[in-house]
LODRENLO-971388 format. One record per residue (C-alpha): residue number from 1; y, z, x; residue in three letters. Coordinates in steps of 0.25 Angstrom, whole numbers, always signed. Each point is the difference from the previous one (the first is absolute). Last residue first. Layout:
# LODRENLO-971388
  pos      v      w      u  code
  NUM      Y      Z      X   ALA
...
This chain:
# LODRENLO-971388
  pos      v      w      u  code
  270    -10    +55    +90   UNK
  269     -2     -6    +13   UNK
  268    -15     -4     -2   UNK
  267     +3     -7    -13   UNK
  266    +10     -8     +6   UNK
  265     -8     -5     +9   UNK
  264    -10     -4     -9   UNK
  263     +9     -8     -7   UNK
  262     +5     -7     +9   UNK
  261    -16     -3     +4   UNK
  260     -3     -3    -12   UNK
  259    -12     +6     -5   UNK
  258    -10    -10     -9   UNK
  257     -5     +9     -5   UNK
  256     +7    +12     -5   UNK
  255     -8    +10     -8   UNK
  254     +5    +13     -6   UNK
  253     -5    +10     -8   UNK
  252     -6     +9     +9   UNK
  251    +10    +11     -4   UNK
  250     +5     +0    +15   UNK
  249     +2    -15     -3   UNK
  248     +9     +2    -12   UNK
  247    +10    +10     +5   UNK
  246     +2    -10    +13   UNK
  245     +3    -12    -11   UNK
  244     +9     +9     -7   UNK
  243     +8     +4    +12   UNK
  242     +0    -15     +5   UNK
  241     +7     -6    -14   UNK
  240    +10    +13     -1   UNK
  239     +7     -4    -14   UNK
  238    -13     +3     -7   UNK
  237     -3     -5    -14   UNK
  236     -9    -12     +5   UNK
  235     -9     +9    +11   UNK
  234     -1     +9    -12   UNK
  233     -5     -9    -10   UNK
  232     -7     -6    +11   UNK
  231     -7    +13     +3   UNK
  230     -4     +4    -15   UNK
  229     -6    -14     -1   UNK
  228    -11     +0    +12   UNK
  227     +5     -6    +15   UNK
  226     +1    -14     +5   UNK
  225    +10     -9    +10   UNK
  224     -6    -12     +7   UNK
  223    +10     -6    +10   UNK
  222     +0    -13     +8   UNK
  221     -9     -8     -7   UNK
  220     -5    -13     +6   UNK
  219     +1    -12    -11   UNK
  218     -3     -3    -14   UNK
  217    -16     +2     -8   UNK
  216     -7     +3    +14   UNK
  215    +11    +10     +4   UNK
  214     +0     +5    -13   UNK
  213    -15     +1     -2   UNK
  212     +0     +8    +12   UNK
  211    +11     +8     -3   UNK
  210     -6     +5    -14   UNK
  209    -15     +3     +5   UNK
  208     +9    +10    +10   UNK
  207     +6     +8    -11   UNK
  206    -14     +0     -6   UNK
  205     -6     +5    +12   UNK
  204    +11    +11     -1   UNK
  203     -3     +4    -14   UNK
  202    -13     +1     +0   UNK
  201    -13    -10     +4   UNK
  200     +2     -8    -13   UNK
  199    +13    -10     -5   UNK
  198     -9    -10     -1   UNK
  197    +11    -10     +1   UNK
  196     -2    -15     -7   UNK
  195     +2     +3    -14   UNK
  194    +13     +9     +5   UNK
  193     +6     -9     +7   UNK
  192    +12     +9     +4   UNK
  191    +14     -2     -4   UNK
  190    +11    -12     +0   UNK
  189    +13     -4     +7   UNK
  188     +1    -11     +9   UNK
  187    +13     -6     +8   UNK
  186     +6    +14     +4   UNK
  185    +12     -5    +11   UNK
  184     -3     +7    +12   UNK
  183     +8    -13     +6   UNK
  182    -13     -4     +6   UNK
  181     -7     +1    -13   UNK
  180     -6    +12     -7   UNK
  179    -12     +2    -10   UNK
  178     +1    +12     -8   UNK
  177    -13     +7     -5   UNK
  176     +2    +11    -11   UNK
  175    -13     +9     -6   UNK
  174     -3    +11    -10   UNK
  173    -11     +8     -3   UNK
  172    -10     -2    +10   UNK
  171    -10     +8     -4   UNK
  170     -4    +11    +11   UNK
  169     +8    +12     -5   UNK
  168    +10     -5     -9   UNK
  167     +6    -10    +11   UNK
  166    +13     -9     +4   UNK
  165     -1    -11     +8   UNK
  164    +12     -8     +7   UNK
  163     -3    -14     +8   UNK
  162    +12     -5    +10   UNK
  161     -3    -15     +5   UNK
  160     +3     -7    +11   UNK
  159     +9    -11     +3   UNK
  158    +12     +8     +6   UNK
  157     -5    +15     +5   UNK
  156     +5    +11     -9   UNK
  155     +5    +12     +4   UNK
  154    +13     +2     +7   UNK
  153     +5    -13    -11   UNK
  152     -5     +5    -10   UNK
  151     +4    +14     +0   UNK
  150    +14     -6     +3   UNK
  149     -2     -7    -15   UNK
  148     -6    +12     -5   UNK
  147    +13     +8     +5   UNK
  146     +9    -12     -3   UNK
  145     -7     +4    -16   UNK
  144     +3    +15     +0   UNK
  143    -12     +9     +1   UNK
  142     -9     +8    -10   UNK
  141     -7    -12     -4   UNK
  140     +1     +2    -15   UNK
  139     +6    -14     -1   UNK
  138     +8     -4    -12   UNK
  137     -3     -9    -11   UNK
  136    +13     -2     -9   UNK
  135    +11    +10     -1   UNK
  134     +1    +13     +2   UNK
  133     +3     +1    +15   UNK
  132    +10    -11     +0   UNK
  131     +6     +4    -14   UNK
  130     +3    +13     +5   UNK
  129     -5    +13     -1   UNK
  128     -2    +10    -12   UNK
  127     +6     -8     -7   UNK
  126     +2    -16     -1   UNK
  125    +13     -9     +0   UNK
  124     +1    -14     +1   UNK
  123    +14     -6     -7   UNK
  122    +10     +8     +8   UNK
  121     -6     +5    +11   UNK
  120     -4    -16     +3   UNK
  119     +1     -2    +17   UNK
  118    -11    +12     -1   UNK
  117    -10    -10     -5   UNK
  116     +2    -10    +12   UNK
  115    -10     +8     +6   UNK
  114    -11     -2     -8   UNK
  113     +0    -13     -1   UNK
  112     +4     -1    +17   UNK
  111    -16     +8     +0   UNK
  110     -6    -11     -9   UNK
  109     +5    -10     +9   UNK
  108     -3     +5    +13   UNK
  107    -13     +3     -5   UNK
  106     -1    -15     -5   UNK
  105     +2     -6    +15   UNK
  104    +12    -10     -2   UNK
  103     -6    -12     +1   UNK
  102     +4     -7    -16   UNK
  101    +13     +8     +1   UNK
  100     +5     +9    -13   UNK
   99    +14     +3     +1   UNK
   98     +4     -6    -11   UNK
   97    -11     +7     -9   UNK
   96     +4    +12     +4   UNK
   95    +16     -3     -2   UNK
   94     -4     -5    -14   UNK
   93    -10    +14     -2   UNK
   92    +13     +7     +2   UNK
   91    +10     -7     -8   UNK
   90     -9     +1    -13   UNK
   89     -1    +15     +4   UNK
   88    +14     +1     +2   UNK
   87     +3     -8    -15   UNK
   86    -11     +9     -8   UNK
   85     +5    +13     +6   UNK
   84    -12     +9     +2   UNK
   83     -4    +14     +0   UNK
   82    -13     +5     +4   UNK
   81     -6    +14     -4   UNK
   80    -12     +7     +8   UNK
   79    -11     +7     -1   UNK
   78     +1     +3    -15   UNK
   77     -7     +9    -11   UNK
   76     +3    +15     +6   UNK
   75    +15     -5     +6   UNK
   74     +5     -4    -13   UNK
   73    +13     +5     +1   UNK
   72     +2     +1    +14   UNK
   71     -4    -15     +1   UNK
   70    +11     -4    -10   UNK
   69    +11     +6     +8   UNK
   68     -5     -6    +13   UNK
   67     -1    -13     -4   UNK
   66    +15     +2     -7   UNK
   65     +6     +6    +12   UNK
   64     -6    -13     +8   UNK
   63     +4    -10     -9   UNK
   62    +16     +6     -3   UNK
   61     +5     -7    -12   UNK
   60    -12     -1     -8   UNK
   59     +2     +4    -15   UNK
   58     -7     +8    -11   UNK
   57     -9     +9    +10   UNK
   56     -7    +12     -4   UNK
   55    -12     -8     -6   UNK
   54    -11    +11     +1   UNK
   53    -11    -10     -1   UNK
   52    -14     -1     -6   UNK
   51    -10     -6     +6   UNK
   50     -4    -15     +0   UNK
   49     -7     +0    +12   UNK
   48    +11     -8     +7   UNK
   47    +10     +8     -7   UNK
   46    +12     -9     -6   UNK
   45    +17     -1     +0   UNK
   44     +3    -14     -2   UNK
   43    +13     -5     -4   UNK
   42     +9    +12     +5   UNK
   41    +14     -6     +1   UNK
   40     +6     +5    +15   UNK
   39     +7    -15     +4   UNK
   38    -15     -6     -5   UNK
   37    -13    +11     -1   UNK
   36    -13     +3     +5   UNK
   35     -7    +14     -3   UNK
   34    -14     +1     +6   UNK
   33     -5    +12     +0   UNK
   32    -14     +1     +8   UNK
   31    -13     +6     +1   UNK
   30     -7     -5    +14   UNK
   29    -11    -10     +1   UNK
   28     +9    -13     -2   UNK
   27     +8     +6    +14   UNK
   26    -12     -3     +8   UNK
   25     -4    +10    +11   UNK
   24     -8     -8    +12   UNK
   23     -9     +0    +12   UNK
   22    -10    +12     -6   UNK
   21     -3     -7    -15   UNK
   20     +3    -14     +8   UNK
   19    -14     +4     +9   UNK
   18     -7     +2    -15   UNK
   17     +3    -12     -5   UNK
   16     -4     -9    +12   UNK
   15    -12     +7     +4   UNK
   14     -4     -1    -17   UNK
   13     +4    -14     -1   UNK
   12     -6     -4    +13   UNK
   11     +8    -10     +5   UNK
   10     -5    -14     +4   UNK
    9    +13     -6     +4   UNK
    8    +16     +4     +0   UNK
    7     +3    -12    +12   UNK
    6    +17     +3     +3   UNK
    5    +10     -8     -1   UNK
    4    +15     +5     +3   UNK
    3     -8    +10    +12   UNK
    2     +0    +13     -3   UNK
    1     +6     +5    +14   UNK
């Protein structure tokens, strides 16, 4: 879906910054233990913040007992512990970095990274949750990624683009426009021109001010998704995609335009 090369152009730092604060979680944010070790000798056992640790632990022979183990015991300072073999994670970014192909779509890369963590219990261990979830930059999307791949696919129209705005009151907070080929393959990522857009006339005019310049700027949008902050925080964290949208719109705080018309009908069973 992400295509092996995309364009990144003409972002707008604040647009750009703010819309990664809803899209993803980053593990270099949270409070962590990290306690690496060779054959069970401890050789680095540290807070990311430097706090101070409970170190219950002496030798690793069982990863995942000892993850959880530390956790429990300085549960108030940590949000999460991570246990690493030296020679497993050596082995794993090798078979990573082996398995790398130059048109492979990058999603599809990043997501077979994370997956092939659960292939190394023994060297990669995490609690609470598992190294795939803890790990890395992960998507606060409130669905599964073949569910936002099948969403593109329903949804999407090939060579158009799909603009996303997200609004404190009438100013445009926060803005994502993909460009898609005819593979749905997204070939350019970038934000809103905000020294070009007025951004006046209230939030909806403003919505619309952004597909215009889109459609000029790349080609025909398909879909134009918008709603204020609280909403697509709460559209992201719902498992129930439609429910939340319908929820949304009887607040007023919805705008989709362009409609498609799969999507359309799918509103109007639900």
């Amino acid at each position: 879906m992400l295509h092996e090369s995309p364009l990144m152009v003409e972002m707008d730092v604040d647009h750009w910054r703010n819309m990664q604060g809803l899209l993803l979680d980053s593990a270099k944010a949270k409070r962590r233990i990290i306690l690496i070790h060779e054959n069970g000798e401890i050789q680095k056992f540290v807070h990311t913040q430097r706090a101070e640790i409970v170190r219950n632990v002496t030798r690793v022979d069982q990863p995942a007992q000892v993850a959880e183990e530390v956790y429990r015991a300085n549960a108030d300072s940590t949000d999460f512990v991570m246990v690493l073999e030296r020679d497993s994670v050596d082995r794993y970014f090798g078979e990573i970095q082996d398995a790398w192909k130059a048109t492979e779509d990058l999603d599809e890369y990043v997501h077979n990274m994370y997956a092939k963590l659960a292939d190394y219990p023994e060297g990669i261990a995490t609690y609470p949750g598992s190294p795939g979830v803890n790990l890395g930059l992960q998507w606060r999307v409130g669905a599964s990624f073949d569910a936002v791949q099948a969403g593109v696919q329903r949804f999407v129209t090939p060579e158009t683009t799909v603009v996303f705005g997200v609004f404190v009151e009438d100013t445009l907070w926060a803005s994502l426009v993909l460009e898609f080929d005819a593979d749905r393959r997204i070939t350019v990522v970038t934000t809103a021109d905000t020294m070009v857009l007025s951004g006046s006339g209230g939030w909806k005019a403003a919505a619309k001010e952004l597909v215009d310049w889109a459609e000029q700027k790349y080609v025909p949008c398909s879909l134009g998704l918008f709603m204020d902050r609280t909403s697509a925080r709460e559209f992201l964290a719902s498992r129930d995609k439609l429910g939340a949208l319908q929820a949304i719109a009887n607040r007023g705080k919805l705008l989709i335009d362009p409609l498609p018309a799969a999507l359309a009908q799918v509103m109007s069973e639900s």
